[in-house]
Jmol script that loads the backbone (N, CA, C; Angstrom):
load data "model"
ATOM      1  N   UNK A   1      92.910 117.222  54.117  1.00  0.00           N
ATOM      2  CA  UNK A   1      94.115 116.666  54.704  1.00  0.00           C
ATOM      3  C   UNK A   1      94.891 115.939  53.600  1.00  0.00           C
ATOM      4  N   UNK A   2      95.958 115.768  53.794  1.00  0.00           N
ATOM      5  CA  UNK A   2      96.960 115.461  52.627  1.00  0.00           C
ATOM      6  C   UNK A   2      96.679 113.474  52.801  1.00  0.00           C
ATOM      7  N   UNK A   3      97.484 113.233  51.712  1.00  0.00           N
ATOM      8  CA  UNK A   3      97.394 111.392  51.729  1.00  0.00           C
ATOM      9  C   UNK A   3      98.632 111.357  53.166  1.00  0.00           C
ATOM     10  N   UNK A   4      99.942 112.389  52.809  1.00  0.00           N
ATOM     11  CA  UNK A   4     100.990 111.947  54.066  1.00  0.00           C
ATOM     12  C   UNK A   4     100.389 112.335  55.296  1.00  0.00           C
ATOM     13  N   UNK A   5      99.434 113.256  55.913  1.00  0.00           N
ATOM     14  CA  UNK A   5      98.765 113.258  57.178  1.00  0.00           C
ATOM     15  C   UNK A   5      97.587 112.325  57.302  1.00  0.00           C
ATOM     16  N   UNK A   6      97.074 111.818  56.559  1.00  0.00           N
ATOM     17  CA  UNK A   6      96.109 110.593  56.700  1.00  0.00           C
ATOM     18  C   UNK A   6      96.995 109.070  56.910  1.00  0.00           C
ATOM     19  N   UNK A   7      98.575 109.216  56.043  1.00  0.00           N
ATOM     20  CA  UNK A   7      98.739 107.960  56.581  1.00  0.00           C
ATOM     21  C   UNK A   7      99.597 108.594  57.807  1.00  0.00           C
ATOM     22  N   UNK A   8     100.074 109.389  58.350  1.00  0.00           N
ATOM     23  CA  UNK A   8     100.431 109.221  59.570  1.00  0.00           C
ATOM     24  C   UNK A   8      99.410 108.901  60.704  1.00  0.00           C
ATOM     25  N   UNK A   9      98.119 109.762  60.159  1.00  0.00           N
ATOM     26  CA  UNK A   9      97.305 109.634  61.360  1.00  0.00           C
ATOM     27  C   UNK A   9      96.910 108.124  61.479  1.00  0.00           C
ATOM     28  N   UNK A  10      96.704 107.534  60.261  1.00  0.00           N
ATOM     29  CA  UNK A  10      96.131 106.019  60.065  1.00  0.00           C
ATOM     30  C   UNK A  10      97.205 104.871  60.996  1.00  0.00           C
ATOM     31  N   UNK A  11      98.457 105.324  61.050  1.00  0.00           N
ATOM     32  CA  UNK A  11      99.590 104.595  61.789  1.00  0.00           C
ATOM     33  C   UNK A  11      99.381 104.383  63.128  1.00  0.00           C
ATOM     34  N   UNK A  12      99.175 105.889  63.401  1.00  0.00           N
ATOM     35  CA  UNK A  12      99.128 106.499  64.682  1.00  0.00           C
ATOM     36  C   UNK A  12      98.324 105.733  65.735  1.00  0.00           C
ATOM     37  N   UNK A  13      96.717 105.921  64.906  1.00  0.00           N
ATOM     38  CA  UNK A  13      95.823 104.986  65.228  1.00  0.00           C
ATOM     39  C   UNK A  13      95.448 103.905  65.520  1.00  0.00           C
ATOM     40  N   UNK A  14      96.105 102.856  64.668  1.00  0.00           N
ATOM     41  CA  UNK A  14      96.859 101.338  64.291  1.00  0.00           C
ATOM     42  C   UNK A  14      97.177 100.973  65.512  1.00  0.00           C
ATOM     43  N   UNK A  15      98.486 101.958  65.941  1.00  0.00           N
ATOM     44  CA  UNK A  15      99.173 101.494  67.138  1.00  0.00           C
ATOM     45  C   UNK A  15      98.723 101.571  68.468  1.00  0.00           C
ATOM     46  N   UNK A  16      97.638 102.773  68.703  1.00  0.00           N
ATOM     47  CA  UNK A  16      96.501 103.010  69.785  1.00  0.00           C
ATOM     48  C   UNK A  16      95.662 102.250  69.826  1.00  0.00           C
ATOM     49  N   UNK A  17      94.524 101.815  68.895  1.00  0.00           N
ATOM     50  CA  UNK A  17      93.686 101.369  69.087  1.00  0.00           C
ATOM     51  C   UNK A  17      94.185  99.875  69.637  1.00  0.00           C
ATOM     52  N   UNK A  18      95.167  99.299  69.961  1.00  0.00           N
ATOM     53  CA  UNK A  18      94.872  97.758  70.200  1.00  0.00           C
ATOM     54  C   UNK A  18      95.070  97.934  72.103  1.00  0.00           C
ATOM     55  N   UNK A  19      95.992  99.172  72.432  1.00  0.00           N
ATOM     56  CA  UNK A  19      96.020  98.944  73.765  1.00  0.00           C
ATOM     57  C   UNK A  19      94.531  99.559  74.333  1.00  0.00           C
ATOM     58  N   UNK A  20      93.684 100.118  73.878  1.00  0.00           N
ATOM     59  CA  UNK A  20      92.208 100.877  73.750  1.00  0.00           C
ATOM     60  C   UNK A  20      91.067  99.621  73.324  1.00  0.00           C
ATOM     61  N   UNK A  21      91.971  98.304  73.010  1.00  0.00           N
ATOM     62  CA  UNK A  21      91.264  97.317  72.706  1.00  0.00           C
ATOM     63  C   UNK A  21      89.690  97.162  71.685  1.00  0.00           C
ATOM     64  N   UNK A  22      90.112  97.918  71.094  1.00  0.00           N
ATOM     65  CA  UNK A  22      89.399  98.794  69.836  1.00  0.00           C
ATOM     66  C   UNK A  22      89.744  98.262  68.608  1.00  0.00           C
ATOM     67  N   UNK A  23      88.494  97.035  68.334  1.00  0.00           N
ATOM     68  CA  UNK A  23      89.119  96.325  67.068  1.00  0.00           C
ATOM     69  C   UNK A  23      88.166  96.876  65.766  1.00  0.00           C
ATOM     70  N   UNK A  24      87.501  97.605  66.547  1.00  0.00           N
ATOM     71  CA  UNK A  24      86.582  98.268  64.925  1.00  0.00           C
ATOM     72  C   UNK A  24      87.553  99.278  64.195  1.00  0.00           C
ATOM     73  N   UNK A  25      87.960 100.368  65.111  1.00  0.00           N
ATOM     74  CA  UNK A  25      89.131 101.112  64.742  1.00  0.00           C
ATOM     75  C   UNK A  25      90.159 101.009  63.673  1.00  0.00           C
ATOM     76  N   UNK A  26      90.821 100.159  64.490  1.00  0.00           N
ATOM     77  CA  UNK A  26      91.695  99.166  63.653  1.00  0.00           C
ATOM     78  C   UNK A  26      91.147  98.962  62.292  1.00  0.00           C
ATOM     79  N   UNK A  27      89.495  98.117  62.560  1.00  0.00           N
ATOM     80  CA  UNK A  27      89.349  97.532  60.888  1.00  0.00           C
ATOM     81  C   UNK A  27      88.815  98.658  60.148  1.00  0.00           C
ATOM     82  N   UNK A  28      88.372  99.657  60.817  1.00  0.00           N
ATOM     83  CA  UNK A  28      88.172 100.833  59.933  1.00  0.00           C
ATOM     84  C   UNK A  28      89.250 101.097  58.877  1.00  0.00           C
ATOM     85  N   UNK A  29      90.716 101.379  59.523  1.00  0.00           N
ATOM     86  CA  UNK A  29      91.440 101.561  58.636  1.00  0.00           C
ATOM     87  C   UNK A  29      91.926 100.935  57.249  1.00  0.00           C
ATOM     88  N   UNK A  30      91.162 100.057  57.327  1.00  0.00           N
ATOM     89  CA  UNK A  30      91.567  99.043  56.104  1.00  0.00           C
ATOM     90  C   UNK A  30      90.311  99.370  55.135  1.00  0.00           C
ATOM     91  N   UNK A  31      90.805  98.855  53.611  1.00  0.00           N
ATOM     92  CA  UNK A  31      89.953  99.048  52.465  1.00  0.00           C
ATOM     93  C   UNK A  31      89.085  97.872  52.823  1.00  0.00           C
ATOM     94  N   UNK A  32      88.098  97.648  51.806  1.00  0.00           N
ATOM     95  CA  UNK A  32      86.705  96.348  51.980  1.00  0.00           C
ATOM     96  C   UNK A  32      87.702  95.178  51.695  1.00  0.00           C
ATOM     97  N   UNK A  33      88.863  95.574  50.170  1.00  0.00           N
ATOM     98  CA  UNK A  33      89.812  94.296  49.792  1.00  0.00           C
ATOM     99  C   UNK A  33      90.861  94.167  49.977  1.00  0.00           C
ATOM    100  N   UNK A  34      91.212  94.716  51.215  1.00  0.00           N
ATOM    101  CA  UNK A  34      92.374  94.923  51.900  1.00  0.00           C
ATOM    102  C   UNK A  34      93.340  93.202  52.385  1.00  0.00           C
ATOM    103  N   UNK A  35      94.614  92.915  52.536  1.00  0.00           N
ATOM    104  CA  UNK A  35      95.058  91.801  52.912  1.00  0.00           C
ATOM    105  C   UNK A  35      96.275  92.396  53.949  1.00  0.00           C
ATOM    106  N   UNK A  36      96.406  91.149  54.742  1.00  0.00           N
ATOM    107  CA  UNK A  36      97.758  91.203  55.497  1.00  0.00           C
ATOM    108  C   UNK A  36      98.671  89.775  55.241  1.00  0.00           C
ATOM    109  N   UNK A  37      99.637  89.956  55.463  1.00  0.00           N
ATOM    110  CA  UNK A  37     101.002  89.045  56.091  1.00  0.00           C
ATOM    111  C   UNK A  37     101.592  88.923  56.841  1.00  0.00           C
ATOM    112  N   UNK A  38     101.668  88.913  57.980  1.00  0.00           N
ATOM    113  CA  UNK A  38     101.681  88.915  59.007  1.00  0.00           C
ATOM    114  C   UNK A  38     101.841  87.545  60.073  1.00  0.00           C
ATOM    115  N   UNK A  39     103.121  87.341  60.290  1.00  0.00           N
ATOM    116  CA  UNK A  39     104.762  87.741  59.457  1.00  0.00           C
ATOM    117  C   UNK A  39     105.119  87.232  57.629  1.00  0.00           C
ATOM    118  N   UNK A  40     105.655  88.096  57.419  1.00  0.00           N
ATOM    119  CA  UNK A  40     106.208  87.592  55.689  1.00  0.00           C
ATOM    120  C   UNK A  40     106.020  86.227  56.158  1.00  0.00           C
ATOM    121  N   UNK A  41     105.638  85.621  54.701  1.00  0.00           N
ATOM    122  CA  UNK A  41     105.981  84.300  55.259  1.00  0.00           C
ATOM    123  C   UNK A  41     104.713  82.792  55.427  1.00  0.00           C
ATOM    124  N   UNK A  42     103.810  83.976  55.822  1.00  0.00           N
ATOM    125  CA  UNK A  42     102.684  83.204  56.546  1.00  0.00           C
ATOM    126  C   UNK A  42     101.606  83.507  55.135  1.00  0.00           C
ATOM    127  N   UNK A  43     100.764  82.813  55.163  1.00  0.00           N
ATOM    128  CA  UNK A  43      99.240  83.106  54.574  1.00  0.00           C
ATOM    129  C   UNK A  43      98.470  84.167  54.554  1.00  0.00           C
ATOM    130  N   UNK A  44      98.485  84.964  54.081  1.00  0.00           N
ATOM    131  CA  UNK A  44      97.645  86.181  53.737  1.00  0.00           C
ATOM    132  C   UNK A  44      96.219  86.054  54.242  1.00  0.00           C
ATOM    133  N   UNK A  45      95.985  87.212  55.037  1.00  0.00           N
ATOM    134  CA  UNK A  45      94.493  87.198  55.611  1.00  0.00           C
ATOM    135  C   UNK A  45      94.080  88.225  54.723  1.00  0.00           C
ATOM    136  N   UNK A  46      92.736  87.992  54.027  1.00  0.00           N
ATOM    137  CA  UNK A  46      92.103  88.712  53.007  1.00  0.00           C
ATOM    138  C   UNK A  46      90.390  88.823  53.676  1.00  0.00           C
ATOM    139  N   UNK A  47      90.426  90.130  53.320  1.00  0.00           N
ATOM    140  CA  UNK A  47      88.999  90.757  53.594  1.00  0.00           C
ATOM    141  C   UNK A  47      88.826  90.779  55.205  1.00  0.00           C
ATOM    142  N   UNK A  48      87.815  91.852  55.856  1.00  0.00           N
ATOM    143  CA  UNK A  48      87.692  91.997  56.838  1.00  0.00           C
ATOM    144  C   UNK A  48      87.206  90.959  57.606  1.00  0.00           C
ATOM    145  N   UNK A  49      86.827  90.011  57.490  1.00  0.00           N
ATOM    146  CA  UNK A  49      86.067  88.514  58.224  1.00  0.00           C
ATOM    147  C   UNK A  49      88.228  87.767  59.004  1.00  0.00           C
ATOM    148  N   UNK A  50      88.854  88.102  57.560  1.00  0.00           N
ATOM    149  CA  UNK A  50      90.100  87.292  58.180  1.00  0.00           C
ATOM    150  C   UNK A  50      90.547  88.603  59.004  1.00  0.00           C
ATOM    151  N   UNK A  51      90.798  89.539  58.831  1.00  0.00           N
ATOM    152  CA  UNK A  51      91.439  90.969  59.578  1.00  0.00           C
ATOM    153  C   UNK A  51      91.005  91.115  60.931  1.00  0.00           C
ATOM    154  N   UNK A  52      89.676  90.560  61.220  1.00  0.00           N
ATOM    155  CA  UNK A  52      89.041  90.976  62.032  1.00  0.00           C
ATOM    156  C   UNK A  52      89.071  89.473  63.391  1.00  0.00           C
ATOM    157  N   UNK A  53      89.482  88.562  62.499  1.00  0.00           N
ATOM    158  CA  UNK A  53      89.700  87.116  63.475  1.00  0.00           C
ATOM    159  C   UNK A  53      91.510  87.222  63.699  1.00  0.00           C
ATOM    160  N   UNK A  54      92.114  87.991  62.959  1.00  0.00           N
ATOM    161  CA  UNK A  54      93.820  88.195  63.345  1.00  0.00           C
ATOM    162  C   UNK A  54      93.547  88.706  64.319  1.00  0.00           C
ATOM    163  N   UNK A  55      93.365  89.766  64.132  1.00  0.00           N
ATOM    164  CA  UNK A  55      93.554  91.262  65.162  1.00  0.00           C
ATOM    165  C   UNK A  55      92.942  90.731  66.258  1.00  0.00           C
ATOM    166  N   UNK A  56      91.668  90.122  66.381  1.00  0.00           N
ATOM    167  CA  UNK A  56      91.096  89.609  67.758  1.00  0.00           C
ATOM    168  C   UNK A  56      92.012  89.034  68.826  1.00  0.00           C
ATOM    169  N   UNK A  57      92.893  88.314  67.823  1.00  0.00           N
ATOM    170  CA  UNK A  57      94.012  87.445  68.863  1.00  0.00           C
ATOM    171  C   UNK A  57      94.978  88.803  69.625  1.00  0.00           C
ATOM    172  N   UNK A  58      95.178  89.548  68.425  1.00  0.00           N
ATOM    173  CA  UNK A  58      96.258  90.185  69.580  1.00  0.00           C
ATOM    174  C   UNK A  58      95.557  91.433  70.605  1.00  0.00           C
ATOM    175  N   UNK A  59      93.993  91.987  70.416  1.00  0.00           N
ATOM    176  CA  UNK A  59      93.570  92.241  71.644  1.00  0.00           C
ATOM    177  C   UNK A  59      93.203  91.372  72.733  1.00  0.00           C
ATOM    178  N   UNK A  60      92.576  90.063  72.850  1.00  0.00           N
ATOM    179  CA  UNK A  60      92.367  89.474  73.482  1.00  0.00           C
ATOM    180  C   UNK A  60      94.306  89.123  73.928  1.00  0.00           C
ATOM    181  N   UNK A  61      94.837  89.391  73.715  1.00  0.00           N
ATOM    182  CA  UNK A  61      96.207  88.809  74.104  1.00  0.00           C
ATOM    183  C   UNK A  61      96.884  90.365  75.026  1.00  0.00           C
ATOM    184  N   UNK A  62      96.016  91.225  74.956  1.00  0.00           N
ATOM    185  CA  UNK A  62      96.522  92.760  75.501  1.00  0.00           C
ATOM    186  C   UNK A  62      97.871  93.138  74.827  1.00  0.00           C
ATOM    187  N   UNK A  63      97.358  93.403  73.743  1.00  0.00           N
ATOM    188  CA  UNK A  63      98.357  94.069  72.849  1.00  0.00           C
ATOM    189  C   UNK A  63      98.619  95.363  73.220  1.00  0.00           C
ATOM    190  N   UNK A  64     100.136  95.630  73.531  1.00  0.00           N
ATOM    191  CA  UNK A  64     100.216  97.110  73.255  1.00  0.00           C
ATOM    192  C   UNK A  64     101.761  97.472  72.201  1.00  0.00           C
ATOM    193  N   UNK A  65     100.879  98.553  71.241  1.00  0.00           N
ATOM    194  CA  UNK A  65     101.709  99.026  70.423  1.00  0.00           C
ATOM    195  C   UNK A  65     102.587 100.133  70.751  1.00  0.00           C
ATOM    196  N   UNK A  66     104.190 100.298  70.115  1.00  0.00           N
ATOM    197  CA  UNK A  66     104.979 101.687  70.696  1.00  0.00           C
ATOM    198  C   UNK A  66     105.830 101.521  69.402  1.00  0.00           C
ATOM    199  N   UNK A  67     105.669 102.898  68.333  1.00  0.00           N
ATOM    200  CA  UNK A  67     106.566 103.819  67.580  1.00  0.00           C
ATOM    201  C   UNK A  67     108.226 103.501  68.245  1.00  0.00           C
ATOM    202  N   UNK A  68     109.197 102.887  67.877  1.00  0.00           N
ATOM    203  CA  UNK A  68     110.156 102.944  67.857  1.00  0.00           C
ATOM    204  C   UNK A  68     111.252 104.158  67.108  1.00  0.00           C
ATOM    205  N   UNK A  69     110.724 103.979  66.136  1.00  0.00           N
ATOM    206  CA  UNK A  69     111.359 104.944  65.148  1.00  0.00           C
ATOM    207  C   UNK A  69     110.419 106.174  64.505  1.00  0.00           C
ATOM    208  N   UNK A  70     110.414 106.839  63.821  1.00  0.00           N
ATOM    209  CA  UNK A  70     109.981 107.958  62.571  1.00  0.00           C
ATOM    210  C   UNK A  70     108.822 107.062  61.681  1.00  0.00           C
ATOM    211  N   UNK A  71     107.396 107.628  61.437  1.00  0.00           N
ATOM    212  CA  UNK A  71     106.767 106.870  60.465  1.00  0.00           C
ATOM    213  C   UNK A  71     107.451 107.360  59.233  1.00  0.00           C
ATOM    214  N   UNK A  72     108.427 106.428  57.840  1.00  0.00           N
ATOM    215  CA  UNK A  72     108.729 106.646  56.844  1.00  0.00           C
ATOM    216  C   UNK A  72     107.613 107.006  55.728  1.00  0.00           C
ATOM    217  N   UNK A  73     107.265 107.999  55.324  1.00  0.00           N
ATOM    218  CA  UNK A  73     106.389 108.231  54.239  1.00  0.00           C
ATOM    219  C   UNK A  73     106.844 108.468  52.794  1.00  0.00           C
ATOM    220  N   UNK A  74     106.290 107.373  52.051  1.00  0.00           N
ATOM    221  CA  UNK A  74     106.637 107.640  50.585  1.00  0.00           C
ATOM    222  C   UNK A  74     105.798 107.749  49.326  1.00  0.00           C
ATOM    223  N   UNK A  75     104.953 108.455  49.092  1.00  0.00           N
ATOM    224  CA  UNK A  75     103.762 108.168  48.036  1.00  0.00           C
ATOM    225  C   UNK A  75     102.875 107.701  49.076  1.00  0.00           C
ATOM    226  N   UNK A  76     101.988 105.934  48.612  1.00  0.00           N
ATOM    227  CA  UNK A  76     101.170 106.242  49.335  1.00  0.00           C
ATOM    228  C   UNK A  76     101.585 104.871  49.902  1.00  0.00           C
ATOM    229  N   UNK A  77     102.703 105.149  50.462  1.00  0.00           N
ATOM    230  CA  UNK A  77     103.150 103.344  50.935  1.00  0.00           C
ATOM    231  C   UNK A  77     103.477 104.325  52.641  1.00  0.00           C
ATOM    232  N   UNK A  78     104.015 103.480  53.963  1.00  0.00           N
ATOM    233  CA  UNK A  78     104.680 103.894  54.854  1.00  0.00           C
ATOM    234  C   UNK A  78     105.277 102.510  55.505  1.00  0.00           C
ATOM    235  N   UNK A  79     106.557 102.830  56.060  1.00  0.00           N
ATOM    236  CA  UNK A  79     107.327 101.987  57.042  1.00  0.00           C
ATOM    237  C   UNK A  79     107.488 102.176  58.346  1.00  0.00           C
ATOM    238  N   UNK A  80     107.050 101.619  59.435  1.00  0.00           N
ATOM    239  CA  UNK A  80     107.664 102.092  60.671  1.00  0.00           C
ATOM    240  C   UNK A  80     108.070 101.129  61.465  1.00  0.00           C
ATOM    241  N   UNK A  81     108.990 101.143  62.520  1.00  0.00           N
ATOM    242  CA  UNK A  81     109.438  99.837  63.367  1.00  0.00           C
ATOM    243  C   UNK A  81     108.625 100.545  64.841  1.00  0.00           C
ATOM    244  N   UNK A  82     108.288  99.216  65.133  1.00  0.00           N
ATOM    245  CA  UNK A  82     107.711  99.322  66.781  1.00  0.00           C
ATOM    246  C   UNK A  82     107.683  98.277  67.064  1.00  0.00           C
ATOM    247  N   UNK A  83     107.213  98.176  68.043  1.00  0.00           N
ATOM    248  CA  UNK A  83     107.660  97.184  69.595  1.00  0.00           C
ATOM    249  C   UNK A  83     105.792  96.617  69.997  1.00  0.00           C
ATOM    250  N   UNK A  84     105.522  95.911  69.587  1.00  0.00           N
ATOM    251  CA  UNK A  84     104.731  95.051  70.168  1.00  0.00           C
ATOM    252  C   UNK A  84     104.302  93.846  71.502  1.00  0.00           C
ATOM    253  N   UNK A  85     103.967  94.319  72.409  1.00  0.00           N
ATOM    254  CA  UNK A  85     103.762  93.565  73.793  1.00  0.00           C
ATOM    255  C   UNK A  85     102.696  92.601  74.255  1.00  0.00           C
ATOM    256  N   UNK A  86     102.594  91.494  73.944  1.00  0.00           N
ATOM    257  CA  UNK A  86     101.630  90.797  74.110  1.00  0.00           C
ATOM    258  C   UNK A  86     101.345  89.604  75.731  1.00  0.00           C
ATOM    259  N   UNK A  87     100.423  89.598  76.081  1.00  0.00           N
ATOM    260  CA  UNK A  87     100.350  89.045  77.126  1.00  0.00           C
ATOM    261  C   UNK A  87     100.282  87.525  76.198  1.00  0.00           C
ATOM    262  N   UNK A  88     100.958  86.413  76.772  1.00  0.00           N
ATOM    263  CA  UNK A  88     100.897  84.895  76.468  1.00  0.00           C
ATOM    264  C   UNK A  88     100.238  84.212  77.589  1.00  0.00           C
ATOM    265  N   UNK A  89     100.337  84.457  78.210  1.00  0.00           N
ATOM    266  CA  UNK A  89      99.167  83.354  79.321  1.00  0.00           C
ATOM    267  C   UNK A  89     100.454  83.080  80.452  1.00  0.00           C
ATOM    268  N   UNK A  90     101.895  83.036  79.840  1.00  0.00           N
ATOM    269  CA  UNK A  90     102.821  82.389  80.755  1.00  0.00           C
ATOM    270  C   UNK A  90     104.170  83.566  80.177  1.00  0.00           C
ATOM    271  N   UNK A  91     103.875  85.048  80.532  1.00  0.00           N
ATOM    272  CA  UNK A  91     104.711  86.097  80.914  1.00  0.00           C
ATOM    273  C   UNK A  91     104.162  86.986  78.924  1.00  0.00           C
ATOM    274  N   UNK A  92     104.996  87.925  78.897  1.00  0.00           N
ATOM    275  CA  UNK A  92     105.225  89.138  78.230  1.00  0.00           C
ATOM    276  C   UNK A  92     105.602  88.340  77.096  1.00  0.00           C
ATOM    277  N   UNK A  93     105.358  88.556  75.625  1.00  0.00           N
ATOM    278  CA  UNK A  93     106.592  88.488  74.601  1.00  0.00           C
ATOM    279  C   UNK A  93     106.485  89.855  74.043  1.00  0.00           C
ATOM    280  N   UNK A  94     107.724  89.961  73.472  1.00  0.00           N
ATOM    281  CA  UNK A  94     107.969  91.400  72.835  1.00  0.00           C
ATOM    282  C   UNK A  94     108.293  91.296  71.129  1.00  0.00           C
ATOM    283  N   UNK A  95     107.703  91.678  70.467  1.00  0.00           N
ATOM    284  CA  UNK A  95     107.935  91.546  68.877  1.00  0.00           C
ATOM    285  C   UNK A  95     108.250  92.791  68.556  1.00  0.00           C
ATOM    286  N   UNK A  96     109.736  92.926  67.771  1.00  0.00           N
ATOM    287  CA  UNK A  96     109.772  94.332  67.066  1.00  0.00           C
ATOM    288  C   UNK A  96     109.442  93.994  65.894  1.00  0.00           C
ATOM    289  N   UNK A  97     108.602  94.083  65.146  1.00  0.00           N
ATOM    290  CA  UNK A  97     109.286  94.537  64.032  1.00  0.00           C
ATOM    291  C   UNK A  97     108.682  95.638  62.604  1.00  0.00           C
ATOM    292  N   UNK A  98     108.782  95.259  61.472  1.00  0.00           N
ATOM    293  CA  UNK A  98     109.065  96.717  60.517  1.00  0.00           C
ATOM    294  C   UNK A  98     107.620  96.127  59.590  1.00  0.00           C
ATOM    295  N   UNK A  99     106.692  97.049  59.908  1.00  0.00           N
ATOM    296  CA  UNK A  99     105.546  97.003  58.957  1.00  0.00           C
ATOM    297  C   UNK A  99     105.541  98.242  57.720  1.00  0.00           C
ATOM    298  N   UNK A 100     105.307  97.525  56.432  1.00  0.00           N
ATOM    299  CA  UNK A 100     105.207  98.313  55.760  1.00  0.00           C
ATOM    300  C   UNK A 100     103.644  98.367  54.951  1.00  0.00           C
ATOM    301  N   UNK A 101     102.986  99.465  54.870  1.00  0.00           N
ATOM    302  CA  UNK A 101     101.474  99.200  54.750  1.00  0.00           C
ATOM    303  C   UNK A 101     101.265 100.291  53.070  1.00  0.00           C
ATOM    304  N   UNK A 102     100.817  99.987  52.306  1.00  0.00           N
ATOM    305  CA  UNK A 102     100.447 100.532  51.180  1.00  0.00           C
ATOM    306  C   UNK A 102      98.614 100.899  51.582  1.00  0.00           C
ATOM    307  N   UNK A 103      98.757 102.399  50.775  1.00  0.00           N
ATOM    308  CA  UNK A 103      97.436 102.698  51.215  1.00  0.00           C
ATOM    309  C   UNK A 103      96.555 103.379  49.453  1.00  0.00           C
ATOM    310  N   UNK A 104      95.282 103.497  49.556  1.00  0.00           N
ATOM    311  CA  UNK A 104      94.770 104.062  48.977  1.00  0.00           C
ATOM    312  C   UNK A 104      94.269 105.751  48.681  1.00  0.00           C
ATOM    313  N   UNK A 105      93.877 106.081  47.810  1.00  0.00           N
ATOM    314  CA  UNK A 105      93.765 107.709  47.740  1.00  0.00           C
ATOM    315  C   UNK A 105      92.862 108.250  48.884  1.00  0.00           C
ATOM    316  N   UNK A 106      91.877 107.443  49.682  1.00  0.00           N
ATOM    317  CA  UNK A 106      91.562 107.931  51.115  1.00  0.00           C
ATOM    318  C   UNK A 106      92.266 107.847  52.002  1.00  0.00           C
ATOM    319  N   UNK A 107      93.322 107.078  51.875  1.00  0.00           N
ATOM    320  CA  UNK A 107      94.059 106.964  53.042  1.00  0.00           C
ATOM    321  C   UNK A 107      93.713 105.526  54.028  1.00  0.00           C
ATOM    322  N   UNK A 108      93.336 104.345  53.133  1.00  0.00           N
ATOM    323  CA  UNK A 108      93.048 103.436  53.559  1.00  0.00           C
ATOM    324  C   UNK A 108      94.073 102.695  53.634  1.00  0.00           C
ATOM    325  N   UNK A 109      94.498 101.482  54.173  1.00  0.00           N
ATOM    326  CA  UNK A 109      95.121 100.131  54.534  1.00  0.00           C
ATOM    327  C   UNK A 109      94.427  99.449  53.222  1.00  0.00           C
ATOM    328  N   UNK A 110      95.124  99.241  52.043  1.00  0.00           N
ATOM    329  CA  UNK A 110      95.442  98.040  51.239  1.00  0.00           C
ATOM    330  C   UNK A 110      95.517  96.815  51.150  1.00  0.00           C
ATOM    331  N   UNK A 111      97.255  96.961  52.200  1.00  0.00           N
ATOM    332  CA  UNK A 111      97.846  95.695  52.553  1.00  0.00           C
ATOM    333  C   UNK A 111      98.517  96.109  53.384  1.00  0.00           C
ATOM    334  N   UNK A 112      99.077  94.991  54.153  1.00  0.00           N
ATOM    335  CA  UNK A 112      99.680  95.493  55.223  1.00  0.00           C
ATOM    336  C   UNK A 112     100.863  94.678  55.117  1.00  0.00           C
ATOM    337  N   UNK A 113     101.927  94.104  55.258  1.00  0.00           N
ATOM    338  CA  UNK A 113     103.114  93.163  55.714  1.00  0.00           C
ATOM    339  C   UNK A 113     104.490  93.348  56.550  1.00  0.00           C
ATOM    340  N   UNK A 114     104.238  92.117  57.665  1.00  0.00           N
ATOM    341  CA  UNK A 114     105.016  92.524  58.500  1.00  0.00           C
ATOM    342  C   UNK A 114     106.259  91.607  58.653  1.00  0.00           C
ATOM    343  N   UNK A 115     107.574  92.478  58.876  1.00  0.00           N
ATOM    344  CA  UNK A 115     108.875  92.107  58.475  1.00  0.00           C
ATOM    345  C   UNK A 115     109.270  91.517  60.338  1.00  0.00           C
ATOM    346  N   UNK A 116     109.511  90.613  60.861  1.00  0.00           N
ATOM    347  CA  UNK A 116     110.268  90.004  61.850  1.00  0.00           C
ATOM    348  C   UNK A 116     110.338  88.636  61.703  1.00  0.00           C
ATOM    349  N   UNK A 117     111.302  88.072  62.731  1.00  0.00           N
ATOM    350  CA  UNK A 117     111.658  86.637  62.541  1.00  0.00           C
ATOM    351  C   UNK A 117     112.167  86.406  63.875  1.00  0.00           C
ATOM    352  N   UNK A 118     112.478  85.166  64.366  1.00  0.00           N
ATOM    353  CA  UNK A 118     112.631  84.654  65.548  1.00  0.00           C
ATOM    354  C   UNK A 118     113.738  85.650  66.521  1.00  0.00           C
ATOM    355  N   UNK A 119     114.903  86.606  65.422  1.00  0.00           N
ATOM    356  CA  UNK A 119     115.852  87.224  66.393  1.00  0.00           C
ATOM    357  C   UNK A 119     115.372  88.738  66.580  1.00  0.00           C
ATOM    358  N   UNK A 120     113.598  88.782  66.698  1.00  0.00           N
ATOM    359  CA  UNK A 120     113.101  90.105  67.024  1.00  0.00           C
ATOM    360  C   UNK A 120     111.577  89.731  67.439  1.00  0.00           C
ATOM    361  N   UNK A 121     112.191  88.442  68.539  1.00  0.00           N
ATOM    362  CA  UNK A 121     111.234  88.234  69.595  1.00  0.00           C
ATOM    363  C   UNK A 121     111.774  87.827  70.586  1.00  0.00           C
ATOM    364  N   UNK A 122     111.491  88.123  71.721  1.00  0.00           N
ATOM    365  CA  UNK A 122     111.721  87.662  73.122  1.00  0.00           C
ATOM    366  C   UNK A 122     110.534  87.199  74.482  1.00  0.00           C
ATOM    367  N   UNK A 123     110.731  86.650  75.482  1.00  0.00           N
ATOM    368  CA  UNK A 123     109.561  87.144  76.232  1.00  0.00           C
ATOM    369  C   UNK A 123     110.272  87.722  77.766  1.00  0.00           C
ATOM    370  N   UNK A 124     109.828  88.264  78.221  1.00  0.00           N
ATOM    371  CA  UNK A 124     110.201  89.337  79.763  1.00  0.00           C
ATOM    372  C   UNK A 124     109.557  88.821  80.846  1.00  0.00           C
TER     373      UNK A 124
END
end "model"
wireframe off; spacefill off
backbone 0.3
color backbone group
């Protein structure tokens, strides 16, 4: 399989596994020294011990992920915008925004960093 069908499928996956509440999944996709940001801005979660206490929050929060746009593929980086739905305890919030994830020659998660700010959140 090519690096551009591994990172589509790796996206694909990303965005399934949290409403499947499937946090191994998820950390599968990432390298051993993989980091996130999440939102720009914030403190970098490094290695699977921090990846794996992020991500917990947003299944336990019933995350569901949705493809807005085209996954952008370039080398071995990708961009895509989607729509994130999280239960808060007191209604829906909705986060769009634009993750861009650099990957390795398997087709792993690197890094991950995610682009939104207060005027690409709401709650319903």
């Amino acid at each position: 399989m090519s690096l551009e069908k591994k990172i589509i499928s790796a996206v694909n996956t990303y965005l399934a596994s949290f409403e499947k509440k499937d946090i191994e999944s998820i950390l599968n996709l990432f390298s051993d020294e993989a980091w996130i940001e999440d939102p720009i801005g914030t403190e970098r979660k490094v290695g699977r011990d921090a990846l794996r206490e992020f991500y917990q929050v947003g299944i336990d929060m019933k995350a569901k992920g949705t493809l807005e746009s085209e996954i952008r593929v370039v080398g071995n980086e990708a961009a895509f915008a989607f729509r994130m739905e999280v239960d808060t305890g007191s209604g829906i919030m909705v986060v769009r925004p634009i993750d861009v994830m650099v990957f390795n020659d398997e087709g792993k998660i690197t890094s991950m960093r995610a682009f939104f700010g207060p005027n690409n959140q709401s709650m319903s």
